[in-house]
C-alpha positions in Angstrom: 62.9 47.6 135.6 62.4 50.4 132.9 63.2 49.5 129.5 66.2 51.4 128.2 65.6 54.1 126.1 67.5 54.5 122.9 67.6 57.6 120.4 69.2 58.9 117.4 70.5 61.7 116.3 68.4 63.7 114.3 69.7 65.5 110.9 67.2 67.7 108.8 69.8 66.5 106.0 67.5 62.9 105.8 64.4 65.1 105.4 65.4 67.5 102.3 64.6 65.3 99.6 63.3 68.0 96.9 63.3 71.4 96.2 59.9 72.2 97.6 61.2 71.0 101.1 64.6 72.9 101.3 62.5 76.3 101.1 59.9 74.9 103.3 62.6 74.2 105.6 64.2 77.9 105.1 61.2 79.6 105.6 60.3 77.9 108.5 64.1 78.7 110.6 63.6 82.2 109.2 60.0 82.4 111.1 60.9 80.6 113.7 65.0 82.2 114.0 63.9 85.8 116.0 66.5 87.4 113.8 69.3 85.2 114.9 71.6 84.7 111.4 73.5 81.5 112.7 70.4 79.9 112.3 69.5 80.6 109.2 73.1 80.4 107.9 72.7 76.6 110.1 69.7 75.4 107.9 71.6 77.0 104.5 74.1 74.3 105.2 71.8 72.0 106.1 70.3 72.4 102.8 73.9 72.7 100.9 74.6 69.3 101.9 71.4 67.8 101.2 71.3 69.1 97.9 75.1 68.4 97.6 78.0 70.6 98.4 80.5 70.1 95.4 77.7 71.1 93.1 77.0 74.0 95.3 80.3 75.1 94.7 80.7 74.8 91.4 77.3 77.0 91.1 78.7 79.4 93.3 82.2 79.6 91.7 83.1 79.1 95.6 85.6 76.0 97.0 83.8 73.5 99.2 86.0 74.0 101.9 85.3 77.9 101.4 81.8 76.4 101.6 82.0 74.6 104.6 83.8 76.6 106.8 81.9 79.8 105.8 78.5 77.7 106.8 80.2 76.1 109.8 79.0 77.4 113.2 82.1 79.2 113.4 81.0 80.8 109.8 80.4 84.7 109.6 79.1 84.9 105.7 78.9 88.0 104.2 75.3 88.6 103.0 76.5 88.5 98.9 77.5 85.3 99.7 74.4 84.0 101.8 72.5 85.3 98.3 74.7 83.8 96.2 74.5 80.5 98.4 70.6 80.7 97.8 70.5 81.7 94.1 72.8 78.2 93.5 70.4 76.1 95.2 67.4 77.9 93.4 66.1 79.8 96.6 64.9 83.3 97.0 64.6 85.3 99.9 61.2 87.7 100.3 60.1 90.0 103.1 56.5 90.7 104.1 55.5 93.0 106.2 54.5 92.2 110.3 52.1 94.0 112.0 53.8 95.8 115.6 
């Protein structure tokens, strides 16, 4: 008989311990998104609550409900407020040019 396997969820929350990792973490769903927003807006509030959500908002001048449910999945931020969102929690979004 086959030993029962048993798993965990997994939360990138556990994993975003500094500063360093939350844009390592950004960067890496921005590569890796194909131009999809709701997964980048996805690992923004990944990063909000490791970093803490009621600070976020008191950066942001935003509520934490305002917070949550405009990072939800159901969440259509505007882009001011995706910026603002990253400003708060000390991230900055770049470009670079891709070769065709």
């Amino acid at each position: 008989m086959a030993k029962k396997l048993t798993t965990r969820s997994y939360d990138a929350v556990a994993y975003l311990q500094t500063k360093q990792d939350c844009a390592l973490y950004l960067q890496a769903v921005i590569d890796e998104s194909d131009g999809e927003p709701t997964q980048v807006v996805a690992a923004l509030a990944d990063i909000a609550r490791a970093r803490g959500m009621l600070h976020l908002a008191r950066e942001t001048g935003l509520t934490r409900e305002g917070l949550y449910k405009a990072l939800s999945p159901e969440g259509n931020p505007s882009f001011a407020m995706v910026m603002k969102v990253c400003k708060a929690l000390g991230l900055k979004l770049h470009t670079e040019l891709v070769e065709a």
